[in-house]
PyMOL CGO cylinders between C-alpha atoms (Angstrom):
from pymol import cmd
from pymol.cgo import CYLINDER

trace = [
    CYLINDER, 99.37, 102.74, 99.22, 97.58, 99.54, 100.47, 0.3, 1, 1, 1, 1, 1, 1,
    CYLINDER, 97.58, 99.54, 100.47, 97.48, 99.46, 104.51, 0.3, 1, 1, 1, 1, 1, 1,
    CYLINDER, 97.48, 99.46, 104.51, 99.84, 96.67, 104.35, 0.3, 1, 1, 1, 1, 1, 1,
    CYLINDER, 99.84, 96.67, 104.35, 102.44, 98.77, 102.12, 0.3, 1, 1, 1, 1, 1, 1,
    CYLINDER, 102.44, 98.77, 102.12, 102.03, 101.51, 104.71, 0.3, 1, 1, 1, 1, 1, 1,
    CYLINDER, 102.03, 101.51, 104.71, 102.12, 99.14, 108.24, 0.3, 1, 1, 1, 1, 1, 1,
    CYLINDER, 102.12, 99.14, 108.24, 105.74, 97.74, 106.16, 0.3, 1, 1, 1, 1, 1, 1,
    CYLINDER, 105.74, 97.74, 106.16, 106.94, 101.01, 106.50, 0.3, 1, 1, 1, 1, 1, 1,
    CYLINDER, 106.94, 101.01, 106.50, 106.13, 102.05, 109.95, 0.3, 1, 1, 1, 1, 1, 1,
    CYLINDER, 106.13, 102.05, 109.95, 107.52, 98.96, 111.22, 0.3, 1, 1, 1, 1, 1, 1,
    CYLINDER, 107.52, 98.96, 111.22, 110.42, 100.93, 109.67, 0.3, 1, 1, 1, 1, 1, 1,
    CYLINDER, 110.42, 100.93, 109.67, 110.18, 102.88, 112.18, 0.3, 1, 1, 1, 1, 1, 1,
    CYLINDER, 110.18, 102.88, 112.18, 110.75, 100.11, 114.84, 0.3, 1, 1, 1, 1, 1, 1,
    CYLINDER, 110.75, 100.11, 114.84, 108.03, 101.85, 117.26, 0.3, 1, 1, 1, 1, 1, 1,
    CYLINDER, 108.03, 101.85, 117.26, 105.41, 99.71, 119.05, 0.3, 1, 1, 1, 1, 1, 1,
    CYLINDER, 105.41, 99.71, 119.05, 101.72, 99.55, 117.26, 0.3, 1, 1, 1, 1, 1, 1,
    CYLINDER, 101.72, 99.55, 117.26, 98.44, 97.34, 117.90, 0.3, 1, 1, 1, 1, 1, 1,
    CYLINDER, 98.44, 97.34, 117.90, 98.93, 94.79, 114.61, 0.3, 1, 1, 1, 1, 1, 1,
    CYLINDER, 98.93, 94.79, 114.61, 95.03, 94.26, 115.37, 0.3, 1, 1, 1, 1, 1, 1,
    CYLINDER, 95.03, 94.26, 115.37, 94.31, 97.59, 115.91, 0.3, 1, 1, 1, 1, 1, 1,
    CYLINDER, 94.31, 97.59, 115.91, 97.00, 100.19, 114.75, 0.3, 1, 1, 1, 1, 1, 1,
    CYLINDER, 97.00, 100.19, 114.75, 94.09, 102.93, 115.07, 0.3, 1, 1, 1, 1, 1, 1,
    CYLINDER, 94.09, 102.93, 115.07, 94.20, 103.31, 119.13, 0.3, 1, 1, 1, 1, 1, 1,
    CYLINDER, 94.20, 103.31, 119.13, 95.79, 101.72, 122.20, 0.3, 1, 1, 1, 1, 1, 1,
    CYLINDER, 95.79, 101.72, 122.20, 93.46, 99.87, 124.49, 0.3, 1, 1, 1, 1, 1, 1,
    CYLINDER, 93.46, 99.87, 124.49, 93.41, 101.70, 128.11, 0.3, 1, 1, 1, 1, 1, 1,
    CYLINDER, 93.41, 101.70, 128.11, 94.55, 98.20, 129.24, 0.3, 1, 1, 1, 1, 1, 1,
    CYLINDER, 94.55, 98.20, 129.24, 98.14, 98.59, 127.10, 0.3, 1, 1, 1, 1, 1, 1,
    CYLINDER, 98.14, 98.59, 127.10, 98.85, 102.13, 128.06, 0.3, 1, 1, 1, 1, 1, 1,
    CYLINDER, 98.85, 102.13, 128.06, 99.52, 100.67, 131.04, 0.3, 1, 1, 1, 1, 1, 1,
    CYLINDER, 99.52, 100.67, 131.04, 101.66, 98.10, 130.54, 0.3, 1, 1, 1, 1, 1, 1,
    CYLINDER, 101.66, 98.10, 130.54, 103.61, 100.58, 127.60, 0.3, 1, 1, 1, 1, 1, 1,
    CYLINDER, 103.61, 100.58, 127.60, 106.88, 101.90, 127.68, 0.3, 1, 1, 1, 1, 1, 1,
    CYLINDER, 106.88, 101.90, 127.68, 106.92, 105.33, 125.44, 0.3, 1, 1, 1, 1, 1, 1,
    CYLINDER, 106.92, 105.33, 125.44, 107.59, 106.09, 122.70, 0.3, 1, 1, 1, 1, 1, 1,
    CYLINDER, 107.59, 106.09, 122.70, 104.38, 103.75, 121.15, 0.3, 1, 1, 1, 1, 1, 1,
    CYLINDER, 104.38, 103.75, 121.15, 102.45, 104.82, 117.93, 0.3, 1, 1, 1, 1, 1, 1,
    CYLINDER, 102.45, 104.82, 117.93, 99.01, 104.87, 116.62, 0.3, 1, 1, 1, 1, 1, 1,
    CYLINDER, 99.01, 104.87, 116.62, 98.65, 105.06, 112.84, 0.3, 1, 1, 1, 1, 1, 1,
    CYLINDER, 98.65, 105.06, 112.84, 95.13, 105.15, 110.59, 0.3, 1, 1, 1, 1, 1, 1,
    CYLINDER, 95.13, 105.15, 110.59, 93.57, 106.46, 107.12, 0.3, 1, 1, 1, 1, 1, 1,
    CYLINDER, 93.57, 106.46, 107.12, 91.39, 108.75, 105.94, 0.3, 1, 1, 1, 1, 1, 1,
    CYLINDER, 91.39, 108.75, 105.94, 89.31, 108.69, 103.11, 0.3, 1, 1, 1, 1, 1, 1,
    CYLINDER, 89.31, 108.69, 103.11, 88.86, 112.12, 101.59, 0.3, 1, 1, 1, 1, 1, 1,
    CYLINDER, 88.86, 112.12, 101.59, 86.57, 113.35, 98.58, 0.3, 1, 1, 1, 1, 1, 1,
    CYLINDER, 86.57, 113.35, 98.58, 86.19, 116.82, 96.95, 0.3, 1, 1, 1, 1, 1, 1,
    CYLINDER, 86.19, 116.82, 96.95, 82.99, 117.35, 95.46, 0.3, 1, 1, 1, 1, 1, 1,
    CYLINDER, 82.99, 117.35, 95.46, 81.26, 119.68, 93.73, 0.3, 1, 1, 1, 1, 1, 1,
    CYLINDER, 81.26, 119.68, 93.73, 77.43, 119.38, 92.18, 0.3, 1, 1, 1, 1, 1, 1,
    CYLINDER, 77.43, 119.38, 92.18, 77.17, 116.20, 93.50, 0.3, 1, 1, 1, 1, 1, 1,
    CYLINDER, 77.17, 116.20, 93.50, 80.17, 114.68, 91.39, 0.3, 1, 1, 1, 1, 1, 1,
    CYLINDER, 80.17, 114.68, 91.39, 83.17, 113.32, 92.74, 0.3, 1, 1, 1, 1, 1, 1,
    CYLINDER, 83.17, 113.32, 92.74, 85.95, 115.48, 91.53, 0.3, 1, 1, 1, 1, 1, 1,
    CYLINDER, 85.95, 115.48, 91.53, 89.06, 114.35, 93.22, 0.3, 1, 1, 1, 1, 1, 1,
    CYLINDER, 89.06, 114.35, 93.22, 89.52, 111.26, 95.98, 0.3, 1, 1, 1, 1, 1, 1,
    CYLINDER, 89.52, 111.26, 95.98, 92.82, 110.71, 98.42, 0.3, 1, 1, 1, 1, 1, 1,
    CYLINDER, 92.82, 110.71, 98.42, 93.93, 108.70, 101.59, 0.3, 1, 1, 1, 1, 1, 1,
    CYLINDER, 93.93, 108.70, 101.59, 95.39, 110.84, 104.56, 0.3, 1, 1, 1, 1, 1, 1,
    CYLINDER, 95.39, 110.84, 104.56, 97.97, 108.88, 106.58, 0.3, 1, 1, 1, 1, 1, 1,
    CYLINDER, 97.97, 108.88, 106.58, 97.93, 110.12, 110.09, 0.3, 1, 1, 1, 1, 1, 1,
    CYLINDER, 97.93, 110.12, 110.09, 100.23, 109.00, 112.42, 0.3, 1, 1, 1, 1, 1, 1,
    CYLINDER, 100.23, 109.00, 112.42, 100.55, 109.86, 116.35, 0.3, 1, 1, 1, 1, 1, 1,
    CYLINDER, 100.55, 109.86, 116.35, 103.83, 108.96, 117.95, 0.3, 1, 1, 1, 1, 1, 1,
    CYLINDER, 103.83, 108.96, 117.95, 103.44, 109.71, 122.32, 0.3, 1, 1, 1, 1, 1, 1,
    CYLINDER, 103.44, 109.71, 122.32, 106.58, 109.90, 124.06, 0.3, 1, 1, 1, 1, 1, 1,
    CYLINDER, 106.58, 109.90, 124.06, 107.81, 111.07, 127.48, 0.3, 1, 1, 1, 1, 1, 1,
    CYLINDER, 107.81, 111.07, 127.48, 109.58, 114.20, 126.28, 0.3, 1, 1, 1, 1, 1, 1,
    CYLINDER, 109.58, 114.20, 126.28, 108.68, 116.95, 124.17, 0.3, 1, 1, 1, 1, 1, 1,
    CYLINDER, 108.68, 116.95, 124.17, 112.46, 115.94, 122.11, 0.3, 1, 1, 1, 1, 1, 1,
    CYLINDER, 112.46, 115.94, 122.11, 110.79, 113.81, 119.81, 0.3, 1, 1, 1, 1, 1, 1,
    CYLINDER, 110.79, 113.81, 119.81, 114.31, 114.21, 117.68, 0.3, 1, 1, 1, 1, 1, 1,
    CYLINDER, 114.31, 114.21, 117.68, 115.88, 112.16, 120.24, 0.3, 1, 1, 1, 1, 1, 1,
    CYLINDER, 115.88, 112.16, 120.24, 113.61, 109.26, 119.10, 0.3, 1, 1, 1, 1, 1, 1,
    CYLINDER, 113.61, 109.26, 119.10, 116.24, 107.11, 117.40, 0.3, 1, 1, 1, 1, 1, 1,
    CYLINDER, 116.24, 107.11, 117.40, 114.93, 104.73, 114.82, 0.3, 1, 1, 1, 1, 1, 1,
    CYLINDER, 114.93, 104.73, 114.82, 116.68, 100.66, 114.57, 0.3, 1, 1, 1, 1, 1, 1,
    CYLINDER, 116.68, 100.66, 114.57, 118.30, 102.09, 111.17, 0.3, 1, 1, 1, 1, 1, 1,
    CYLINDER, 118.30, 102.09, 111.17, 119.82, 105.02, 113.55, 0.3, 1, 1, 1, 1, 1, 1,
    CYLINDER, 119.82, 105.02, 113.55, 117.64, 107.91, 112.29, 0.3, 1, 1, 1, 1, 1, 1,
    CYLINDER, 117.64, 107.91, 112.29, 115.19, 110.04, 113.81, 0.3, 1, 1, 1, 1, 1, 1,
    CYLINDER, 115.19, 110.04, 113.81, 111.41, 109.78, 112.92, 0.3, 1, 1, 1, 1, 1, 1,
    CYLINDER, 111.41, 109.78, 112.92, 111.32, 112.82, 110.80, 0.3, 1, 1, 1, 1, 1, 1,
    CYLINDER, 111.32, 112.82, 110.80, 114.35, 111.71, 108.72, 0.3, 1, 1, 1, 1, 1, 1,
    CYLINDER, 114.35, 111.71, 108.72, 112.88, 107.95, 108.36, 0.3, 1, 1, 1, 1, 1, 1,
    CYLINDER, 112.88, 107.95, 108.36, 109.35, 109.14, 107.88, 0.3, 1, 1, 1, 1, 1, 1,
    CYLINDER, 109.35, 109.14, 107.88, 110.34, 111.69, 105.01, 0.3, 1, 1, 1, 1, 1, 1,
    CYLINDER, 110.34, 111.69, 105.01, 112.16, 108.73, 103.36, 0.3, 1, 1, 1, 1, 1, 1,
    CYLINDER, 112.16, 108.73, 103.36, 109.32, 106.89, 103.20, 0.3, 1, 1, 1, 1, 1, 1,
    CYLINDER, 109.32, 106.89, 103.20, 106.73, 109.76, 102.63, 0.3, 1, 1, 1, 1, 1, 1,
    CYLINDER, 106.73, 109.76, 102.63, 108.90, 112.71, 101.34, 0.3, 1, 1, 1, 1, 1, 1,
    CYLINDER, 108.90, 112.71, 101.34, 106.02, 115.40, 102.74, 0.3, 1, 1, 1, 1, 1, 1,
    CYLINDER, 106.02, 115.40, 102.74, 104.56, 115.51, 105.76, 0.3, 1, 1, 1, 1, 1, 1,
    CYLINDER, 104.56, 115.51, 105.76, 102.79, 117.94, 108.38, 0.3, 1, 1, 1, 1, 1, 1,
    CYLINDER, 102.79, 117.94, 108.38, 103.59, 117.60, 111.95, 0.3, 1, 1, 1, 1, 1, 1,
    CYLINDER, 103.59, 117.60, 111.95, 102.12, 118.98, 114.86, 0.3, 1, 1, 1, 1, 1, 1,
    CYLINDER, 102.12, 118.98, 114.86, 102.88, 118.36, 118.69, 0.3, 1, 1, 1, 1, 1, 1,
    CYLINDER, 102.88, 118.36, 118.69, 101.31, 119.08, 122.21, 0.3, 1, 1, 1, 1, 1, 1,
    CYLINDER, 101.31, 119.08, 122.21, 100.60, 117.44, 125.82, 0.3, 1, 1, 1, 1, 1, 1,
    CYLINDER, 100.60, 117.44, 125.82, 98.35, 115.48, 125.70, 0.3, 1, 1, 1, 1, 1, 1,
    CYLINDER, 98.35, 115.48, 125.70, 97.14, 115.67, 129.44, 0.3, 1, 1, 1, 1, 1, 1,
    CYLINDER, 97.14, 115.67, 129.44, 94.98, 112.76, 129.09, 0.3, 1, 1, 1, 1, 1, 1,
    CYLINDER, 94.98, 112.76, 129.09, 97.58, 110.40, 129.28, 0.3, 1, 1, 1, 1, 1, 1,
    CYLINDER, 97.58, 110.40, 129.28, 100.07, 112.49, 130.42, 0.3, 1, 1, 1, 1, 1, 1,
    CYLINDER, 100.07, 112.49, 130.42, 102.61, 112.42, 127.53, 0.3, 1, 1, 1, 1, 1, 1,
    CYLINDER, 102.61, 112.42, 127.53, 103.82, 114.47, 124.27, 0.3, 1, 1, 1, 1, 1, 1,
    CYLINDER, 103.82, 114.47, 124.27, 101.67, 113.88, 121.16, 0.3, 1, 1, 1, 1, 1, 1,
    CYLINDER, 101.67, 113.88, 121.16, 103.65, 114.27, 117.89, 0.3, 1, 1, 1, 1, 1, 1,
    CYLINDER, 103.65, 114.27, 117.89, 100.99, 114.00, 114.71, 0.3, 1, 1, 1, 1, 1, 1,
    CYLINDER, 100.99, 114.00, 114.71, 102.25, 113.40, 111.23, 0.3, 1, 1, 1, 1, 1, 1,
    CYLINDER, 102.25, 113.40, 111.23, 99.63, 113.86, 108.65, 0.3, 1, 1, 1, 1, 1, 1,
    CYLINDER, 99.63, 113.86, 108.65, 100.51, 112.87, 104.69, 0.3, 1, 1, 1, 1, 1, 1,
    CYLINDER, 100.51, 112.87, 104.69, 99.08, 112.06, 101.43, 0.3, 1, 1, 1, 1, 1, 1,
    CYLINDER, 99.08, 112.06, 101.43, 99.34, 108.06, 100.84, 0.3, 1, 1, 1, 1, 1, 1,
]
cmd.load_cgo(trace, "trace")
């Protein structure tokens, strides 16, 4: 998936990103943000073996920070939660979630294969 391809289907998701920088939040928006707000990127990853390339594949990782630790409650525009839009639009997916005491609100992390 080209960024673009993936960025049209977060915006699925109707949950505010940077356009510019989808990556990270500027310090200066988190304070003017209303949760739930996203941050989305790609990894490049390589196995390698004897100093061939083997296998390459992008890692989507997506962290959604809300208020509550009920991330289910999270209604999407189309009237589904994240998980059930996300594995539309993904089918597999990891997900992990903590405080994040930093900024002082619940980190959900989706990580999949694009």
């Amino acid at each position: 998936m080209t960024r673009a391809e993936i960025a049209a289907e977060l915006d699925k998701l109707g949950i505010y990103y940077d356009p510019d920088h989808p990556d990270h939040v500027s310090r200066e928006k988190l304070d003017t943000l209303e949760p739930p707000f996203m941050e989305w990127g790609t990894q490049e990853n390589t196995y390698r073996a004897d100093g061939i390339d083997y296998l390459s594949w992008k890692t989507l990782i997506i962290r959604i920070y809300s208020d509550t630790n009920e991330d289910v409650e999270i209604i999407t525009p189309s009237g589904r939660t994240v998980d059930e839009s996300l594995r539309e639009s993904f089918e597999k997916f990891t997900k992990q979630q903590y405080y994040n005491d930093e900024l002082s609100l619940y980190e959900t992390n989706y990580t999949t294969e694009v």
